[in-house]
N, C-alpha and C positions, 0 to 999 in steps of 0.2 A: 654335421659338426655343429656343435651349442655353444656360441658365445652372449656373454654376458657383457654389455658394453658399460662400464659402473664411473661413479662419482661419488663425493659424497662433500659435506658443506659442514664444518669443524669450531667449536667454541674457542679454538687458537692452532697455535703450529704445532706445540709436543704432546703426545697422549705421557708420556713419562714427567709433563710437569702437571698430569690430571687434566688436561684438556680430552674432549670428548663428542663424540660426535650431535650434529644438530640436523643431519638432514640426508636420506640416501637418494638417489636416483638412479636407477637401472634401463636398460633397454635390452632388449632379447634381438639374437641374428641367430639363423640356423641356414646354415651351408650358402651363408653370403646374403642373406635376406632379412632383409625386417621384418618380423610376425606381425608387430602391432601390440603385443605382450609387454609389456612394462611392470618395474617396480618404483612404489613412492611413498619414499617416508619421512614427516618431520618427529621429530624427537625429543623430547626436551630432557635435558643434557644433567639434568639436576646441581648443574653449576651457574654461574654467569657466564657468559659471550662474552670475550674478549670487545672493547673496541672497535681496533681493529679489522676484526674478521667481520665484525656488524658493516665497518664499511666496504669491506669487497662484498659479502654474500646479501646484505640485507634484512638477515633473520634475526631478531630481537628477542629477548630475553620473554616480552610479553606475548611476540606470536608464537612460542615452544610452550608457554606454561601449561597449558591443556593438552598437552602433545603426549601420547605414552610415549613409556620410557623404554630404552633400551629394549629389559630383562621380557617385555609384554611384543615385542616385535619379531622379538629374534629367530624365531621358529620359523614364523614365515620367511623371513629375510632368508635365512637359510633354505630353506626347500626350495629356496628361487633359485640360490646361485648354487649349488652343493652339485659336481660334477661336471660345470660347464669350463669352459676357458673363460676365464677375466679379462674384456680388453679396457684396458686402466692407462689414464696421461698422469706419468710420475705413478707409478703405480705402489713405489716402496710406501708413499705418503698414505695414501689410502689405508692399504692394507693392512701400515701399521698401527690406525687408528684402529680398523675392523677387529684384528688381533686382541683388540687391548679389553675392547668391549666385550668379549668374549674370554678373555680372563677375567673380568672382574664378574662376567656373568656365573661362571665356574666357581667363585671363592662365592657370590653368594648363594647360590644356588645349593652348594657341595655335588654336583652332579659331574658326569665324565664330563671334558670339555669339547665344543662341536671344532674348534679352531684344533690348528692355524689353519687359514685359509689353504695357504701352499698345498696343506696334505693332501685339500680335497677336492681343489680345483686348477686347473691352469692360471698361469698369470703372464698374459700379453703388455708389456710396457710400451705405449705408443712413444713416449718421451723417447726412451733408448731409440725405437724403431726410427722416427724423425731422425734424429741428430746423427746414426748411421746413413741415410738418405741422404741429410741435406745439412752435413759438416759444416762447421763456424758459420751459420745461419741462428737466428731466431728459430726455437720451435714450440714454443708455447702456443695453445689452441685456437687465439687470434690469427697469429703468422701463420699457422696450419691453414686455418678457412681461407685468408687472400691467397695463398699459395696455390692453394685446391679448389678457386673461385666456388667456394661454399658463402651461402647468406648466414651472415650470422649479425647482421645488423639491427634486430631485435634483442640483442645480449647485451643490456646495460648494467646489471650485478651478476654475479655467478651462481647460477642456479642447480641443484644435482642431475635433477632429471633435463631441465634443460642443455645442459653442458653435456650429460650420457648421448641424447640425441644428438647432435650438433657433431662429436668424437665420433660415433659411429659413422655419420655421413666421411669425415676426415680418413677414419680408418679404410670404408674401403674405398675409397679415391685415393688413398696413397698405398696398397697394393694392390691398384689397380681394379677394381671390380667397381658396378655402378652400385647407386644406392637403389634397394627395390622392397617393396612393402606388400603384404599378405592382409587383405583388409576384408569386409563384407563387401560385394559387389558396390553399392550406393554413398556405401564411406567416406570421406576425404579427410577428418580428421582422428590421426592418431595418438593424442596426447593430452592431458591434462594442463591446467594452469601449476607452475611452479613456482615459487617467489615472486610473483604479480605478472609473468608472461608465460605467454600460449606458443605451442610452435605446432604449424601447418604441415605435413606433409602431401608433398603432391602424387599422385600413383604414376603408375608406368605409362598408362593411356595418355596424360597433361603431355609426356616429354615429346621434342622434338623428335620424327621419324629419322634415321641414320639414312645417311645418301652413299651409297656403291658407287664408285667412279671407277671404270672398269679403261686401261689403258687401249688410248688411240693404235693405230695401225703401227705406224712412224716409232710409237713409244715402245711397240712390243718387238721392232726390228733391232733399234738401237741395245734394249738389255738384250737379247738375242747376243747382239755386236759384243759387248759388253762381256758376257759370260765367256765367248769364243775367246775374248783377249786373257779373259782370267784361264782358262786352260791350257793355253797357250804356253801361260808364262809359267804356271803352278804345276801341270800336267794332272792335274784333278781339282774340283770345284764344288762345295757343300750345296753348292743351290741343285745340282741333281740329283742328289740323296734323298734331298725332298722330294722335289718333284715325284721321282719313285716311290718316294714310301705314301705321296698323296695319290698315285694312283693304285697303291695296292688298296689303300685304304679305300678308295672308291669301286676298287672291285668286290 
């Protein structure tokens, strides 16, 4: 399975008031794993940057002006994500940025259009996903990382590619799977600078070894006890279905 873990960093909130994008950041997972594969792109927007957005992401009207635009990206951009699943925080935001770029690419172009994204990819919304999990909570990507004791205490502006990494670690610590990286043997770093920060990943080998604590004598009498009282009163008991079906398994 190919997911595309995406972001992206906006010259304001509506692409329908001509706002546009200024910055993507990608990460690649395939069947629960970091590759190490990334996408990074700034942009320049051929508008001005909101304010505003200057002061959450950082990116200034003069760090995009040399930046290709849009119409010279998009090829690639596309061949990156075109048939993976998207996993996107807030993901209607994004996409409907992506969408827009991709119309306007089409009216100038007069070519078939590559969009909507939806046709041609999956779209994972971690936002939805959170706030099913973890009801009248905060779930913005902050709250995510304390929640998920994720580091993200190098994320002083909003970065694409930094924030794709960062989501990914979240995404799979909140269905449950570790974060695990695909790198050359000697490697440790997977990433580029994005908006003036780096992010380190650590391989499998850094993590702490798991500890098997395997029940005392005393413990393994008591559930014994335990299971006998639940049959007792149920007259059948799911923990032995298991058990059988872990020993057919083991035969």
């Amino acid at each position: 399975m190919r997911q595309i873990v995406l972001d992206t960093e906006t010259t304001g909130i509506d692409p329908r008031e001509g706002h546009r994008l200024v910055e993507i950041g990608a990460v690649e997972v395939v069947n629960r794993r970091l590759t190490g594969r990334h996408y990074h792109q700034y942009i320049n927007p051929e508008r001005n940057i909101d304010a505003e957005a200057v002061g959450i992401h950082g990116i200034t009207n003069e760090r995009v002006a040399d930046e290709p635009v849009f119409a010279e990206i998009a090829d690639a951009f596309w061949a990156f994500i075109q048939g993976a699943e998207l996993v996107i925080h807030n993901a209607a935001f994004d996409v409907g940025f992506i969408d827009h770029e991709f119309e306007l690419l089409q009216a100038k172009r007069g070519e078939p259009r590559l969009g909507p994204v939806a046709e041609h990819c999956g779209i994972l919304d971690t936002l939805k996903l959170a706030r099913d999990r973890h009801p009248g909570q905060r779930n913005n990507l902050d709250a995510l990382c304390k929640r998920y004791e994720i580091d993200n205490g190098h994320r002083v502006l909003h970065g694409a590619l930094l924030d794709a990494e960062i989501l990914a670690d979240v995404y799979l610590a909140m269905t449950g799977g570790q974060t695990a990286l695909v790198l050359d043997a000697d490697s440790v770093e997977a990433s580029e600078s994005g908006a003036g920060t780096t992010r380190i990943r650590r391989l499998n080998n850094d993590r702490p070894r798991l500890v098997v604590a395997r029940p005392s004598e005393a413990e393994w009498a008591a559930h014994e006890a335990k299971l006998a009282s639940i049959r007792d009163k149920a007259g059948q008991c799911c923990w032995d279905a298991l058990n059988d079906a872990g020993r057919l398994g083991g035969e």
